[in-house]
N, C-alpha and C positions, 0 to 999 in steps of 0.2 A: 797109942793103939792106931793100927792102919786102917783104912777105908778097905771092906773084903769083897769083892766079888768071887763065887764058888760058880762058875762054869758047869759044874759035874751037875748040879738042878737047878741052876738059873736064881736061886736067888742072891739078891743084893742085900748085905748087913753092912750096915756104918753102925759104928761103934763111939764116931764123933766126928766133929768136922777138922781133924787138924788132916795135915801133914800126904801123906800118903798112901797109895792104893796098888792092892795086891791081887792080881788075878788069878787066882786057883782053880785046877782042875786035879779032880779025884783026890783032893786036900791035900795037893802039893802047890804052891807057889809058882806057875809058867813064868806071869812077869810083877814088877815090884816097880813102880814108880815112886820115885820121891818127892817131899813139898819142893824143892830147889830145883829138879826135875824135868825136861817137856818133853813129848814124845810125835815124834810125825809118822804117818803110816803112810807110804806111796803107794801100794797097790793092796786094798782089800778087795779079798776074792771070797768066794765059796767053793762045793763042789761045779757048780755049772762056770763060774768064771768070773769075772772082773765086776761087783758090785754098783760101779759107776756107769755103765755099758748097760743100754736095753739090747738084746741080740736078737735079731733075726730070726726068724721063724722055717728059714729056709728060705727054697727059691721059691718066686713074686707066685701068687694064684691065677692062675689063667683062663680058669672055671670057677662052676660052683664048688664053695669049701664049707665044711662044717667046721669050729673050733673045736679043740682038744685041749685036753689034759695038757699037754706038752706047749702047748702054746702060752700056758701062763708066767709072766713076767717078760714075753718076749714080745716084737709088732711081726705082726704079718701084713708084705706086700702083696697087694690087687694089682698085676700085669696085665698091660693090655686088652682083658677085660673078665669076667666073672663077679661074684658072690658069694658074701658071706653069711652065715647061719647059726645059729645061738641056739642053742636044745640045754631044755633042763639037765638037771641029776650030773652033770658033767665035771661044776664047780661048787668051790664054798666060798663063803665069807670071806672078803679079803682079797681073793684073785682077782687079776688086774692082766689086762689085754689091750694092745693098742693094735691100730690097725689103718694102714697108711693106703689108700688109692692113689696108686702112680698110672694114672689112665687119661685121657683126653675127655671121659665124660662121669657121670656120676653112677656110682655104685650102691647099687640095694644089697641090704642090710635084714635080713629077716629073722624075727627074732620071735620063733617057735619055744621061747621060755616061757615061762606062763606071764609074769610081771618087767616090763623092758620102759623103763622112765627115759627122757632126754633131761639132762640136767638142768634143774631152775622150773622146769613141768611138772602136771599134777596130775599125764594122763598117759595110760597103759599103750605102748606103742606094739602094733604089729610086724608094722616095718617100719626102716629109717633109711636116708637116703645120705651119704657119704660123698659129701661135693670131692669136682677135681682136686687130684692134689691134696683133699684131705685127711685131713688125723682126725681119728677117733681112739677114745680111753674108753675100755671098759671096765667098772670097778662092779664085782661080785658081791654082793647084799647077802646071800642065801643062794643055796642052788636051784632057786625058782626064780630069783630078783637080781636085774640085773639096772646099773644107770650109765650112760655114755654121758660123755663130753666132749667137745670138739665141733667137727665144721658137719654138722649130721641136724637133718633137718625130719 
């Protein structure tokens, strides 16, 4: 009995641990690996593109920016100079936003969501300050809770 992943709902059944694994969608068979078997994948993609790749957000911000919807899984560049803004009801759980300052001085970060932690911190931040040259992660708690990580103070 093969190991089954049904793609069509997501669930995983093993049926035992031998041998090998069969990936169905719509309860057909797509691929079938065997215990003798190895499989390499060079490029996993999705619909937006190459899984390995964080992309771009477009061109650098050179003013004040508010994040979007569309900005999640990607970094957005701070050129030359401006600001970036976090407003509730935007995102959920799990969205993730990095955000690179390519500037000669440091960049505020305002963060108009109700709850904005710096990581490793116990206290609700207004604003945050985005040293030169730095990265910031932002990882989405709820669409009111947000925590950075990175060179943000």
């Amino acid at each position: 009995m093969a190991n089954v992943i049904n793609a069509q709902n997501g669930i995983v059944s093993t049926a035992d641990s031998t041998s090998e694994l069969n990936i169905q969608t719509g309860g057909v068979t797509a691929i079938s690996i065997g215990s003798s078997q190895s499989v390499t994948i060079s490029n996993l993609s999705d619909s937006v593109g190459n899984l390995r790749n964080i992309p771009s957000a477009g061109a650098a911000k050179t003013s004040a920016y508010t994040l979007t919807i569309s900005d999640i899984g990607e970094y957005v560049t701070v050129g030359t100079s401006g600001s970036i803004t976090v407003v509730n009801d935007v995102f959920s759980a799990g969205n993730a936003v990095s955000i690179y300052n390519n500037t000669s001085g440091n960049v505020t970060l305002t963060m108009s969501i109700t709850t904005a932690y710096i990581a490793g911190t116990d206290s609700d931040k207004a604003t945050m300050t985005l040293a030169t040259r730095g990265l910031a992660t932002l990882l989405f708690l709820s669409a009111s809770a947000v925590v950075v990580t990175g060179n943000v103070t």
